[in-house]
N, CA, C and O of each residue as an XYZ file, in Angstrom:
224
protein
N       0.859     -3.218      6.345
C       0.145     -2.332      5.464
C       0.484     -2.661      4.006
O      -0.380     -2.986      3.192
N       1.645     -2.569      3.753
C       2.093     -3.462      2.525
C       1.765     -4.490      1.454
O       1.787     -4.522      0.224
N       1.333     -5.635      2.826
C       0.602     -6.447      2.499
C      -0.645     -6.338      2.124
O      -1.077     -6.970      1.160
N      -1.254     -5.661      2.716
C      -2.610     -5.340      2.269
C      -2.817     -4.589      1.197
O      -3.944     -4.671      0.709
N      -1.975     -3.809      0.638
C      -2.454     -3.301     -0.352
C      -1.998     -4.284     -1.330
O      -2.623     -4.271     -2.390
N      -0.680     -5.469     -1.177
C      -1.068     -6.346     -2.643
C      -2.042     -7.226     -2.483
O      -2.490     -7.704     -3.525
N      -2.619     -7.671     -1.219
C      -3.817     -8.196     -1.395
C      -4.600     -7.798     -2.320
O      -4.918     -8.431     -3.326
N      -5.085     -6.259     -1.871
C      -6.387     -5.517     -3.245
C      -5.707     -5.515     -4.385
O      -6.508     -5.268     -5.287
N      -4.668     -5.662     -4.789
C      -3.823     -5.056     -6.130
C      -4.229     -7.039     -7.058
O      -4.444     -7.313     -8.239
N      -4.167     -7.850     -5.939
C      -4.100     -9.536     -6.550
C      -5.751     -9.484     -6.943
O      -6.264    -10.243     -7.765
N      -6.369     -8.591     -6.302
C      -8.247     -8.606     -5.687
C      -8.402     -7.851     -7.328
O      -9.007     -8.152     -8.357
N      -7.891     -7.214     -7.088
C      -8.127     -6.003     -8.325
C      -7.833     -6.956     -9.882
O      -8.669     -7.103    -10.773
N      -6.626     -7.431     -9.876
C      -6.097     -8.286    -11.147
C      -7.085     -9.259    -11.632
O      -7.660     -9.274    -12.721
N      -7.198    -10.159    -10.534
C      -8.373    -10.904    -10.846
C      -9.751    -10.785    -11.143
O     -10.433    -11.498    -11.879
N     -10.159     -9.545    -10.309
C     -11.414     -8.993    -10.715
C     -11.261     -8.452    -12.288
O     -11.975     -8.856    -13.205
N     -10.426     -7.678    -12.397
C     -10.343     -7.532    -14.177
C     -10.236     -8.532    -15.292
O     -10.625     -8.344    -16.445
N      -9.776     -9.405    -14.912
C      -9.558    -10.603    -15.790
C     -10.664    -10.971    -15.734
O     -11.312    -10.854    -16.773
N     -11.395    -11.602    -14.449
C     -12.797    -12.185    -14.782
C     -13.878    -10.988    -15.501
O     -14.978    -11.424    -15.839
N     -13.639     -9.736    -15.705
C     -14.264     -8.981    -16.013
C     -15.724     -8.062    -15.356
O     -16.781     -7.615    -15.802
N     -14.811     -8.145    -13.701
C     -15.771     -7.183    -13.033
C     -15.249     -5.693    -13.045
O     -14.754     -5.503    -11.934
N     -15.172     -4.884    -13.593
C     -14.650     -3.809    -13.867
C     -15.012     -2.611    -12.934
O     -14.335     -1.589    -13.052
N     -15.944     -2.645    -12.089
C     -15.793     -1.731    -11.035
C     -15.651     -2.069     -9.809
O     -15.455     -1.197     -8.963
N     -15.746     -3.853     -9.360
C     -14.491     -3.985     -8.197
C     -13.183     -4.086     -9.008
O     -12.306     -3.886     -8.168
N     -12.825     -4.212     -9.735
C     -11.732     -4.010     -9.621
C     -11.051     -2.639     -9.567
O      -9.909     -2.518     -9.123
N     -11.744     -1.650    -10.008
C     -11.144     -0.104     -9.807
C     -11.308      0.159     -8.313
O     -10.510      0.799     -7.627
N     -12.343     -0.363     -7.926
C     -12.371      0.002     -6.634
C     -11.133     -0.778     -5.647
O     -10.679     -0.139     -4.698
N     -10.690     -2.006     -5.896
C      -9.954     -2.752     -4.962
C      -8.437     -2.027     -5.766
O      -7.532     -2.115     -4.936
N      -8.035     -1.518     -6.778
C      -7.058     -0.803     -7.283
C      -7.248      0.617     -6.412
O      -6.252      0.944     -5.767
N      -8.017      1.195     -6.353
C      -7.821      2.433     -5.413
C      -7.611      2.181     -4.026
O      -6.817      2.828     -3.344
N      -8.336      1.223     -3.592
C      -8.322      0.845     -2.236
C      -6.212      0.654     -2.224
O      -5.527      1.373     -1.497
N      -5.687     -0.260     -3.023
C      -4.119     -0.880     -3.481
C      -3.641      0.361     -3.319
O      -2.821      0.468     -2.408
N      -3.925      1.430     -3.980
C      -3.068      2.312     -4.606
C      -3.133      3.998     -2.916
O      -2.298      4.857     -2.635
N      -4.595      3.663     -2.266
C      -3.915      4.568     -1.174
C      -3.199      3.645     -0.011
O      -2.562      4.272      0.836
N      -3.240      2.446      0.084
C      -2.677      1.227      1.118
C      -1.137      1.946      0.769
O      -0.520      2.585      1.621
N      -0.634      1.723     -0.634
C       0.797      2.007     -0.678
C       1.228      3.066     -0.339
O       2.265      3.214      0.308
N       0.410      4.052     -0.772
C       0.778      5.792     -0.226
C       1.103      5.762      0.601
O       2.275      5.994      0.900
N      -0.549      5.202      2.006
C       0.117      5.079      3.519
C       1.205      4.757      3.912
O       1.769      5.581      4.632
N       1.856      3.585      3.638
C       2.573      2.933      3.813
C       4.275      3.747      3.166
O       5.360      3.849      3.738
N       3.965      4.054      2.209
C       5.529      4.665      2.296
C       5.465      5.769      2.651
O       6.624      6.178      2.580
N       4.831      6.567      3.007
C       4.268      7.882      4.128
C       4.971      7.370      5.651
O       5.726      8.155      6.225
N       4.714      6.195      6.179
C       4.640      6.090      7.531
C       6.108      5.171      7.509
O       6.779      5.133      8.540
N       6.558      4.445      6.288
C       8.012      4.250      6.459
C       9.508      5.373      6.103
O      10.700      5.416      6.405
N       8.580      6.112      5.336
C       9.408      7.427      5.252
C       9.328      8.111      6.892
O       9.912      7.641      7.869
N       8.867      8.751      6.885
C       8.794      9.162      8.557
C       9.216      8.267      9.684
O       9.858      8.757     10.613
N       8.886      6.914      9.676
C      10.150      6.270     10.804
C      10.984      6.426     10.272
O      11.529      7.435     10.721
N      11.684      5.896      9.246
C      13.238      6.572      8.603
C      13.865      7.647      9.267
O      14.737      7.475     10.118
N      13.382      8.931      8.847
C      13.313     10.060      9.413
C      13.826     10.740     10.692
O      14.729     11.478     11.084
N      12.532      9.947     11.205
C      12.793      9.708     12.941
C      13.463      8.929     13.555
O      13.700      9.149     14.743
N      13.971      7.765     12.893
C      14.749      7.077     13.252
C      16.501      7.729     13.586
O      17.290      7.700     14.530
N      16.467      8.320     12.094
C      17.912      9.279     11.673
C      17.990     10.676     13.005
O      19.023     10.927     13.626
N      16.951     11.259     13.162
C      16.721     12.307     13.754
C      17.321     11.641     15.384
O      18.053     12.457     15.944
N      17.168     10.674     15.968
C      17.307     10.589     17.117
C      18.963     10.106     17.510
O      19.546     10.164     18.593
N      19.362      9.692     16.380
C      21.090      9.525     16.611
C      21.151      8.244     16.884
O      20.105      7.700     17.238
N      22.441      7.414     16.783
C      23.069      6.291     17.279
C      23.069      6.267     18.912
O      23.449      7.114     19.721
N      22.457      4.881     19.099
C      22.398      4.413     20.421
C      23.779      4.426     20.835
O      24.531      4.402     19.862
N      24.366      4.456     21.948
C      25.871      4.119     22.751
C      25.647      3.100     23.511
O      26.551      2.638     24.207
């Protein structure tokens, strides 16, 4: 998931530079909820990880 959002974030950079200005907001929003997910769903394994205790 990670990955994918710097994909759109590299999608996004370049689109601004060449000067397409609404893919690039769009591939920046697309970047910017990829990361949310993503530390959403590594926070919570964390979490759950801690919650279940050390293996024996």
């Amino acid at each position: 998931m990670l990955h994918y959002a710097v994909v759109f974030f590299v999608i996004a950079l370049i689109a601004a530079v060449l000067g397409f200005g609404g893919i690039a907001a769009g591939a920046a929003g697309i970047a910017k909820i990829l990361f949310v997910v993503f530390l959403v769903i590594a926070i919570l394994t964390f979490f759950m990880g801690r919650a279940r205790g050390p293996r024996v």
